[in-house]
HTML snippet that shows the backbone in 3Dmol.js (N, CA, C, O; Angstrom):
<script src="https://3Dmol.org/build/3Dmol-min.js"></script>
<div id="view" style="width:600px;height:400px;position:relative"></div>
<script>
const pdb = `
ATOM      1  N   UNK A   1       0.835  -1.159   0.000  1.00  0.00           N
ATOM      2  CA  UNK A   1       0.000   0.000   0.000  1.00  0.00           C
ATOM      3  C   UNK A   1       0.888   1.233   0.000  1.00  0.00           C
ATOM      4  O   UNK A   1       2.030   1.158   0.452  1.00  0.00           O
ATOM      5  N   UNK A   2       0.281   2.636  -0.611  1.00  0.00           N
ATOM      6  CA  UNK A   2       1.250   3.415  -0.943  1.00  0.00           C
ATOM      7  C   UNK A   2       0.318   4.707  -0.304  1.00  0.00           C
ATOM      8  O   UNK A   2      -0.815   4.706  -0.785  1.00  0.00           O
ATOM      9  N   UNK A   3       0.431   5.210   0.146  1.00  0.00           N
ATOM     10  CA  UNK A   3      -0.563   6.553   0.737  1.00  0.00           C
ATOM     11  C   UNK A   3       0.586   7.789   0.397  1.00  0.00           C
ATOM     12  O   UNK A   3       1.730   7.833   0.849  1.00  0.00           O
ATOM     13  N   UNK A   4      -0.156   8.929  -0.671  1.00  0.00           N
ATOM     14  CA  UNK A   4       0.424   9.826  -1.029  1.00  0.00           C
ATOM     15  C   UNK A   4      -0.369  11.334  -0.833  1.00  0.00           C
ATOM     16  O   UNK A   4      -1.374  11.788  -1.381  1.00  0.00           O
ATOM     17  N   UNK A   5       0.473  11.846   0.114  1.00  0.00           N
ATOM     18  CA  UNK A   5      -0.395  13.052   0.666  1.00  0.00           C
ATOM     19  C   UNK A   5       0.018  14.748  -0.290  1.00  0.00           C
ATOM     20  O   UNK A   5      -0.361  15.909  -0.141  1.00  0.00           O
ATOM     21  N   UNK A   6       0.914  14.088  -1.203  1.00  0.00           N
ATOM     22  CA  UNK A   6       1.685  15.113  -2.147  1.00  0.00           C
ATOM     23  C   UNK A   6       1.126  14.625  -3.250  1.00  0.00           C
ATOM     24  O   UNK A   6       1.876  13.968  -3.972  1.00  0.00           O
ATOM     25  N   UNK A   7      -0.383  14.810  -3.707  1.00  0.00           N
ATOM     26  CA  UNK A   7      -0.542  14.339  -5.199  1.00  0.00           C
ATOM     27  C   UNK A   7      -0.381  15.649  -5.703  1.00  0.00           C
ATOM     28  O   UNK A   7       0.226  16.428  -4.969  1.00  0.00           O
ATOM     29  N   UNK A   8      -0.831  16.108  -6.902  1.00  0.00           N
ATOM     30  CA  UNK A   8      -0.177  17.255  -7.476  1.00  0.00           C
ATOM     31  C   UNK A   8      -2.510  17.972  -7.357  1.00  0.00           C
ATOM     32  O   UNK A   8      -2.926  19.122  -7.499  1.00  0.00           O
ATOM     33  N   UNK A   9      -3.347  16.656  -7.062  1.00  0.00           N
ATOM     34  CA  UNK A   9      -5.121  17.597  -7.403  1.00  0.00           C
ATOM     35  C   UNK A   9      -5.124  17.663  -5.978  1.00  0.00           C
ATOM     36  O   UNK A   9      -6.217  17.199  -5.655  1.00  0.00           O
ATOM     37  N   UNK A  10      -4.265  18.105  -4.568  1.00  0.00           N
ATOM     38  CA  UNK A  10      -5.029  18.223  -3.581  1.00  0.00           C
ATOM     39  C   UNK A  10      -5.896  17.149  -2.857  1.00  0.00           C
ATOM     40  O   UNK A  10      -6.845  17.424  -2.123  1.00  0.00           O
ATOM     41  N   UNK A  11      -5.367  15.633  -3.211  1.00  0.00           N
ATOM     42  CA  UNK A  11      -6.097  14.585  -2.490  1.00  0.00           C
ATOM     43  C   UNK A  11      -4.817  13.849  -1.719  1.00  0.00           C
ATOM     44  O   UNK A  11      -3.590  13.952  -1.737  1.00  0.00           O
ATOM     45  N   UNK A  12      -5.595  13.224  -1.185  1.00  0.00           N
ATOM     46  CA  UNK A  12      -4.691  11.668  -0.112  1.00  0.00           C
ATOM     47  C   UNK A  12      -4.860  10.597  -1.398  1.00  0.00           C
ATOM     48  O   UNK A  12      -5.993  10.516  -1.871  1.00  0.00           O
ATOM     49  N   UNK A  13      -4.194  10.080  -1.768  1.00  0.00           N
ATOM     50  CA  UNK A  13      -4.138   9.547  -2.999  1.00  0.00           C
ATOM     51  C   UNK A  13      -3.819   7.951  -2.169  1.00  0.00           C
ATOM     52  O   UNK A  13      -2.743   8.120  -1.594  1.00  0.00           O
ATOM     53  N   UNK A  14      -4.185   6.897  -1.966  1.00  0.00           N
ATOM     54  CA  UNK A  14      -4.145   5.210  -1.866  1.00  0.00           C
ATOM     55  C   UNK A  14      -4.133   4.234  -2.602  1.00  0.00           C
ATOM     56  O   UNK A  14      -4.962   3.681  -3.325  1.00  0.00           O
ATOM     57  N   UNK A  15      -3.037   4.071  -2.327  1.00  0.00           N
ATOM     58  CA  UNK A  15      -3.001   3.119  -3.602  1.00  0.00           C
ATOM     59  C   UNK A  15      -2.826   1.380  -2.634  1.00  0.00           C
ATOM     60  O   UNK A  15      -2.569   1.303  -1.432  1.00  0.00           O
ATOM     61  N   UNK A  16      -3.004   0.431  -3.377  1.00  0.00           N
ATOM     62  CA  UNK A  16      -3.522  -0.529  -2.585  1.00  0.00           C
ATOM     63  C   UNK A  16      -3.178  -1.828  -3.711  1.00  0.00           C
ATOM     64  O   UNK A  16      -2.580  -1.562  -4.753  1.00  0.00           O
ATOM     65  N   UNK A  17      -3.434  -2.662  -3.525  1.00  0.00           N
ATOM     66  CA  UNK A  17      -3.492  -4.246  -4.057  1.00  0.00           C
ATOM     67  C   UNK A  17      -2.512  -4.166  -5.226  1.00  0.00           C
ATOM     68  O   UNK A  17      -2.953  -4.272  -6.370  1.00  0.00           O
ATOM     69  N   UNK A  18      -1.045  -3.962  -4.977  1.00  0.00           N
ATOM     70  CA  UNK A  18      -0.401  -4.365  -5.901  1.00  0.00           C
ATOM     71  C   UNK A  18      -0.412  -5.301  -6.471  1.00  0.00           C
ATOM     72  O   UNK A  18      -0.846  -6.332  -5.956  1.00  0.00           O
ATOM     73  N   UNK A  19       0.235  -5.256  -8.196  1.00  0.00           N
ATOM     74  CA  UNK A  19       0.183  -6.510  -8.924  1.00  0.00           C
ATOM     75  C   UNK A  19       1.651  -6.313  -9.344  1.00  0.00           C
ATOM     76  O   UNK A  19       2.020  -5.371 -10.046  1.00  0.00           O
ATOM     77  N   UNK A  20       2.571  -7.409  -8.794  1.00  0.00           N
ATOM     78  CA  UNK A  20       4.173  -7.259  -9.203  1.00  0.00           C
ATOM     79  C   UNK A  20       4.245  -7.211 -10.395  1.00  0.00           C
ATOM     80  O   UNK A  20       4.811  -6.350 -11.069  1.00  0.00           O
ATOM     81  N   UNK A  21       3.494  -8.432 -10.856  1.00  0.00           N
ATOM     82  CA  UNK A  21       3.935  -8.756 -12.265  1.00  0.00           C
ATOM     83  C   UNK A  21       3.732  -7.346 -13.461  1.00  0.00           C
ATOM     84  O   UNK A  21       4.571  -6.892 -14.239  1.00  0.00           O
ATOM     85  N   UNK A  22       2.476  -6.968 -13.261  1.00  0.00           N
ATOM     86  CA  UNK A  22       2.003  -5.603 -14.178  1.00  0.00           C
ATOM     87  C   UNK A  22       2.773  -4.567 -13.921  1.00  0.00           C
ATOM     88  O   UNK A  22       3.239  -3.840 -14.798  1.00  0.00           O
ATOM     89  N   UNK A  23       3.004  -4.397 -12.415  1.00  0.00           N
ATOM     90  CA  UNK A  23       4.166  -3.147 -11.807  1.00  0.00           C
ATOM     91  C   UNK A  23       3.056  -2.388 -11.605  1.00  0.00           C
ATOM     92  O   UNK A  23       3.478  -1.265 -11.878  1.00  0.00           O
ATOM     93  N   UNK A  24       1.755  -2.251 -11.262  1.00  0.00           N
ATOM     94  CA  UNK A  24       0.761  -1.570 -11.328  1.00  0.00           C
ATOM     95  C   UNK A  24       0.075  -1.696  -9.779  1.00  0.00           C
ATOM     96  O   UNK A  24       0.494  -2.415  -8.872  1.00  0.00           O
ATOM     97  N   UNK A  25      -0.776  -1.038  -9.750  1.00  0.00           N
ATOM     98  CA  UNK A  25      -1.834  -1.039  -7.796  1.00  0.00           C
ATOM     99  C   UNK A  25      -3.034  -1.458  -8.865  1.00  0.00           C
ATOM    100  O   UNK A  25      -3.205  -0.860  -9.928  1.00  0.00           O
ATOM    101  N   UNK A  26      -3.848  -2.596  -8.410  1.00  0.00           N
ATOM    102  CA  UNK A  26      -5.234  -2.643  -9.097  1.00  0.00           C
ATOM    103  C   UNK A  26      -6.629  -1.988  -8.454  1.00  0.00           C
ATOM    104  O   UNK A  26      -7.740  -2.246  -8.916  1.00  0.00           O
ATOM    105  N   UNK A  27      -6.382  -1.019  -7.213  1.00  0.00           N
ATOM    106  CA  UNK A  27      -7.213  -0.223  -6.563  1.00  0.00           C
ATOM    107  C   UNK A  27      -6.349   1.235  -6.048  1.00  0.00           C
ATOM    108  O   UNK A  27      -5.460   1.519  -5.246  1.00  0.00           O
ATOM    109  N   UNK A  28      -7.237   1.946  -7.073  1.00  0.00           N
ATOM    110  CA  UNK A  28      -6.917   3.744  -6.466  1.00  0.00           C
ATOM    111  C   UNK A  28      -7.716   4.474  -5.829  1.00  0.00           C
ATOM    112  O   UNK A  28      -8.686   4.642  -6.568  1.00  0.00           O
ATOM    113  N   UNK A  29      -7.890   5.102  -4.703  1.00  0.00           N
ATOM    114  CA  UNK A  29      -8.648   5.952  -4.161  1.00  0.00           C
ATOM    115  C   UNK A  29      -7.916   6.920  -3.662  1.00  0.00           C
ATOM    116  O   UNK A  29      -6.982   6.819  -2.868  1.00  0.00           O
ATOM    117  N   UNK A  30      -8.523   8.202  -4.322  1.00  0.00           N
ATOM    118  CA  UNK A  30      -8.460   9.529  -4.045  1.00  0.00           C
ATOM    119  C   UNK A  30      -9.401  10.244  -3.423  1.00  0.00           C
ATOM    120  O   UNK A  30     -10.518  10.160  -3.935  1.00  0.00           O
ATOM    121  N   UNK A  31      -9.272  11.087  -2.248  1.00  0.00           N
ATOM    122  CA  UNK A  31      -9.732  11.290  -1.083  1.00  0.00           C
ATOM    123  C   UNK A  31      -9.617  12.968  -0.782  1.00  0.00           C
ATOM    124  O   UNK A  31      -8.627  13.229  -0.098  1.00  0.00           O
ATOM    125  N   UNK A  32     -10.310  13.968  -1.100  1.00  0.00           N
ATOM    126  CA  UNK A  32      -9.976  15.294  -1.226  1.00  0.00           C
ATOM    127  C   UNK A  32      -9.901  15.810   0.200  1.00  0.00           C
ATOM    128  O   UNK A  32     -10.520  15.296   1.131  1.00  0.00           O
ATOM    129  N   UNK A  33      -9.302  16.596   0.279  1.00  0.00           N
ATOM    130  CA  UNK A  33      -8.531  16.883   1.480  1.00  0.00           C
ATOM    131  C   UNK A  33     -10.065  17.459   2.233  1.00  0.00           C
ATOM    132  O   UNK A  33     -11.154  17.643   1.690  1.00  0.00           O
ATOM    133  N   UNK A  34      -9.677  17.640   3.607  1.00  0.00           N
ATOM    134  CA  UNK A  34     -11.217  17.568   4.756  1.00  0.00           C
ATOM    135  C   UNK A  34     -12.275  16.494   4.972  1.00  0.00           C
ATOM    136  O   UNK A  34     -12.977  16.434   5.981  1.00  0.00           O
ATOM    137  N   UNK A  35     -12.338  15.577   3.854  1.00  0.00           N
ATOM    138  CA  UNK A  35     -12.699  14.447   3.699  1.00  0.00           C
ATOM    139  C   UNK A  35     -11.869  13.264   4.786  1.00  0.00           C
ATOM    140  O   UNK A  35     -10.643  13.367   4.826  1.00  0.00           O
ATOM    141  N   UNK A  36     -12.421  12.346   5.505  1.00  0.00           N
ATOM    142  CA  UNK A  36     -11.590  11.195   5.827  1.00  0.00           C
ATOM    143  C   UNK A  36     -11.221  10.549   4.945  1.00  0.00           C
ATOM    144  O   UNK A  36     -12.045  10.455   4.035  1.00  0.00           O
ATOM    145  N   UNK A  37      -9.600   9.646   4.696  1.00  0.00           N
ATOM    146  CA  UNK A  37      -9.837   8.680   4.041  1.00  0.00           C
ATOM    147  C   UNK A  37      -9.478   7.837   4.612  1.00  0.00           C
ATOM    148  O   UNK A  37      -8.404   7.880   5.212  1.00  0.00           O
ATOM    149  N   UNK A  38     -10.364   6.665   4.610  1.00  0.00           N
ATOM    150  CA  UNK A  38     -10.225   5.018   5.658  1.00  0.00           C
ATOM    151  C   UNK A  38      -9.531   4.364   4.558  1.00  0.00           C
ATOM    152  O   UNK A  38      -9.815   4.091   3.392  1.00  0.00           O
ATOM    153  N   UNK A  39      -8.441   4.191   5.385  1.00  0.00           N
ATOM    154  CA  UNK A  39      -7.659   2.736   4.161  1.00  0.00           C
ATOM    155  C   UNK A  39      -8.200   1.199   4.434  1.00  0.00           C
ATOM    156  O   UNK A  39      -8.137   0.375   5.346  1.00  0.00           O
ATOM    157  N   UNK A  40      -8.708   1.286   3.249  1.00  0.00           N
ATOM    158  CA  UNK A  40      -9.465   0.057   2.818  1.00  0.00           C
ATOM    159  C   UNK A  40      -9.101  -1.792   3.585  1.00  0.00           C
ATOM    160  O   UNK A  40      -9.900  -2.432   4.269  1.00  0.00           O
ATOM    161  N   UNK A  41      -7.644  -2.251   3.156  1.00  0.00           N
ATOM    162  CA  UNK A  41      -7.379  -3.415   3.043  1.00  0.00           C
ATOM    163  C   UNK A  41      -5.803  -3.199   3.898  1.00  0.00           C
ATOM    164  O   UNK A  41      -5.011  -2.259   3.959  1.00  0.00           O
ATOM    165  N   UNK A  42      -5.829  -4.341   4.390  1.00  0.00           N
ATOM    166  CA  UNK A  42      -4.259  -4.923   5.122  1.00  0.00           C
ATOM    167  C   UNK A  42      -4.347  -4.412   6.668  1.00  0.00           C
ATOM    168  O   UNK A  42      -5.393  -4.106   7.240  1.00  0.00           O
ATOM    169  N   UNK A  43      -3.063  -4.384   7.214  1.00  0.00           N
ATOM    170  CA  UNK A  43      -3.085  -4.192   8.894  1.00  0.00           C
ATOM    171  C   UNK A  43      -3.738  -3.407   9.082  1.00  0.00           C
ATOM    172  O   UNK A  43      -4.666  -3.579   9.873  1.00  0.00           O
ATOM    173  N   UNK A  44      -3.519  -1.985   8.332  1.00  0.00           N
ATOM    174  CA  UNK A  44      -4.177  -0.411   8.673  1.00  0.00           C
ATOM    175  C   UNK A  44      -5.573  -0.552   8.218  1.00  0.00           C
ATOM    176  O   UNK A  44      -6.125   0.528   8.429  1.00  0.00           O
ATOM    177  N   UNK A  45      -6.449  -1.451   7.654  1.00  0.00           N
ATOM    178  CA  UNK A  45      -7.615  -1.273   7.609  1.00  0.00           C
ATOM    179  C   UNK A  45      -8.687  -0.627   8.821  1.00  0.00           C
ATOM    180  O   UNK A  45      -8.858  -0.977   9.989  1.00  0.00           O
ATOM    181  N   UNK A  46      -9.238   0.323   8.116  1.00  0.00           N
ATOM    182  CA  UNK A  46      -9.958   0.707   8.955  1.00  0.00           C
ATOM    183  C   UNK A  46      -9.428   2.382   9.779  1.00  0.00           C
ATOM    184  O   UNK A  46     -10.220   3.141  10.338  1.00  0.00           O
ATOM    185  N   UNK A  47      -7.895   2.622   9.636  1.00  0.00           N
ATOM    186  CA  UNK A  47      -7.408   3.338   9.757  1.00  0.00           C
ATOM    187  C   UNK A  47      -8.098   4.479   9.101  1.00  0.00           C
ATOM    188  O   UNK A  47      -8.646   4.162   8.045  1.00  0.00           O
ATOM    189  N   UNK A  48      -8.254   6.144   9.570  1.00  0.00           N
ATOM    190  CA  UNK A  48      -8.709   7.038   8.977  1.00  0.00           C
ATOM    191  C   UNK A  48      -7.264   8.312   9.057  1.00  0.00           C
ATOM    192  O   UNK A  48      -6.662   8.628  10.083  1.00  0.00           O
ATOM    193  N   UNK A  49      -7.049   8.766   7.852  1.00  0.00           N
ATOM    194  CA  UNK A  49      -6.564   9.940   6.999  1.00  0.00           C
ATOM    195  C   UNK A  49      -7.085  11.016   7.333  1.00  0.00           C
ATOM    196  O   UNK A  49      -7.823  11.306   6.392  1.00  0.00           O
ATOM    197  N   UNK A  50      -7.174  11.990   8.294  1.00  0.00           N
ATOM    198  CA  UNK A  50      -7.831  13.136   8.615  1.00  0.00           C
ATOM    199  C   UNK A  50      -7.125  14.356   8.069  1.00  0.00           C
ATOM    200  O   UNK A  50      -6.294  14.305   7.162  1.00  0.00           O
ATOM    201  N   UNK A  51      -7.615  15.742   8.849  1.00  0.00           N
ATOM    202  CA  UNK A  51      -6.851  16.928   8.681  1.00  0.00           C
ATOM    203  C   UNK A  51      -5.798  16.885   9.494  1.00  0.00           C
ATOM    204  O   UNK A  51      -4.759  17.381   9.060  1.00  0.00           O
ATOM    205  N   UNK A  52      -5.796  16.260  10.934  1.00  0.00           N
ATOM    206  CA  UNK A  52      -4.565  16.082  11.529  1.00  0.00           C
ATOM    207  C   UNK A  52      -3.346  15.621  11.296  1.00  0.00           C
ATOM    208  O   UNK A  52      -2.387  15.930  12.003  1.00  0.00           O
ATOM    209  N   UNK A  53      -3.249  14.608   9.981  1.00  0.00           N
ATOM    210  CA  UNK A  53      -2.645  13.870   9.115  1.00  0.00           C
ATOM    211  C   UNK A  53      -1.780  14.412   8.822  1.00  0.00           C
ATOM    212  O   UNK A  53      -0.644  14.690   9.207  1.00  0.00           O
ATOM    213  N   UNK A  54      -2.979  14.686   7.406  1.00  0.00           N
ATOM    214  CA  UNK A  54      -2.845  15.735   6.091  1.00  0.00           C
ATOM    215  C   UNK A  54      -1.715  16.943   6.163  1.00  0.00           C
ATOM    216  O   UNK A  54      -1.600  17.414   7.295  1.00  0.00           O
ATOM    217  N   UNK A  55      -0.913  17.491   5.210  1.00  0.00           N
ATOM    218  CA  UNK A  55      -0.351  18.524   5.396  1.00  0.00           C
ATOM    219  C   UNK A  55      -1.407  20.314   5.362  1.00  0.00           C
ATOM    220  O   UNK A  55      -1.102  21.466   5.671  1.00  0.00           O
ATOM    221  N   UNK A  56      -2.491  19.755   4.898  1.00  0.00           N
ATOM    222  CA  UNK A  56      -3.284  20.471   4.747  1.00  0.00           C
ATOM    223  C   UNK A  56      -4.342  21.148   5.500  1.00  0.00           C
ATOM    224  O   UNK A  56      -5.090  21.945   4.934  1.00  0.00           O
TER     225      UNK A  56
END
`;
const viewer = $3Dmol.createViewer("view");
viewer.addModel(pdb, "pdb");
viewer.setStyle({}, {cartoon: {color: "spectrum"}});
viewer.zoomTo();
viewer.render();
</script>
């Protein structure tokens, strides 16, 4: 999982379910800032992305 708080549109950008072979994430969620974003899948599931986070 890849959580990117520097996308260039102002979101929490998640990236999630890598595929080695493709070199690709097969789930993206973008999350606009003031918004929570709950990461979906793995240990941190369930985890929430706030403004406290955020650089924003």
């Amino acid at each position: 999982m890849i959580i990117d708080d520097f996308d260039e549109d102002g979101v929490v950008l998640i990236l999630t379910e890598p595929d080695y072979k493709k070199a690709i994430y097969a789930t993206e969620q973008r999350v606009p800032y003031g918004v929570d974003a709950v990461i979906p899948v793995g240990p941190a599931k369930g985890f929430a992305i706030g403004e406290a986070i955020t650089r924003r």
